[in-house]
N, C-alpha and C positions, 0 to 999 in steps of 0.2 A: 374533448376533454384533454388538459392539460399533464402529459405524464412526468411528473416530475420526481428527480431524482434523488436517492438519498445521499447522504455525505460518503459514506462508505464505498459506495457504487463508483462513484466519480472519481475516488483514490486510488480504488482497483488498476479506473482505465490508465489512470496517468502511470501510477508504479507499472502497467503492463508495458504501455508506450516508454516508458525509462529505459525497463529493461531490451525493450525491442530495438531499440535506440543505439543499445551497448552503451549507455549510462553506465548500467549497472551489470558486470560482466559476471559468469559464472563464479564463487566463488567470494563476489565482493560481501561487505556488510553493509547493507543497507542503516541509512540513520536510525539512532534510536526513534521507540514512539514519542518522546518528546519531540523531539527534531522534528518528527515529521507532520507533529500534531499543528505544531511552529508553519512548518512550510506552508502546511493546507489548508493553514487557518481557521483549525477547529479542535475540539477538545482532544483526548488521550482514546475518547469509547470507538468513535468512526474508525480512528486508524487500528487500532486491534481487532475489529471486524473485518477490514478491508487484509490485513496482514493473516488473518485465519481463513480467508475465502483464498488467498494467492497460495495457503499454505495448501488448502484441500486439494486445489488443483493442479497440486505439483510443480507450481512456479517456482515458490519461495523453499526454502526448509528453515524453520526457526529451532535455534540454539539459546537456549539459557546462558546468561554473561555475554 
């Protein structure tokens, strides 16, 4: 069986590998969800799942504005 992955999952790993990367340093802001809906080339829903999974795991911290 073929496991195939959801859109969300796949944004995870990449924003994980960004920040692994030092793309994105402690401190930066990451693109808005538009921006990065743009990048992934998918709608607004995957990247807000994938930005609330980075958020539970303590990667990310999201701030309003």
């Amino acid at each position: 069986m073929i496991n195939r992955r959801k859109a969300w999952e796949l944004i995870v790993d990449e924003l994980k590998a960004m920040i692994q990367k030092g793309q994105y340093k402690p401190g930066d802001r990451l693109p808005s969800e538009a921006e990065l809906a743009r990048m992934f080339g998918v709608s607004r829903s995957p990247v807000r799942e994938a930005l609330s999974v980075l958020e539970a795991a303590g990667i990310i911290a999201s701030r309003q504005g």
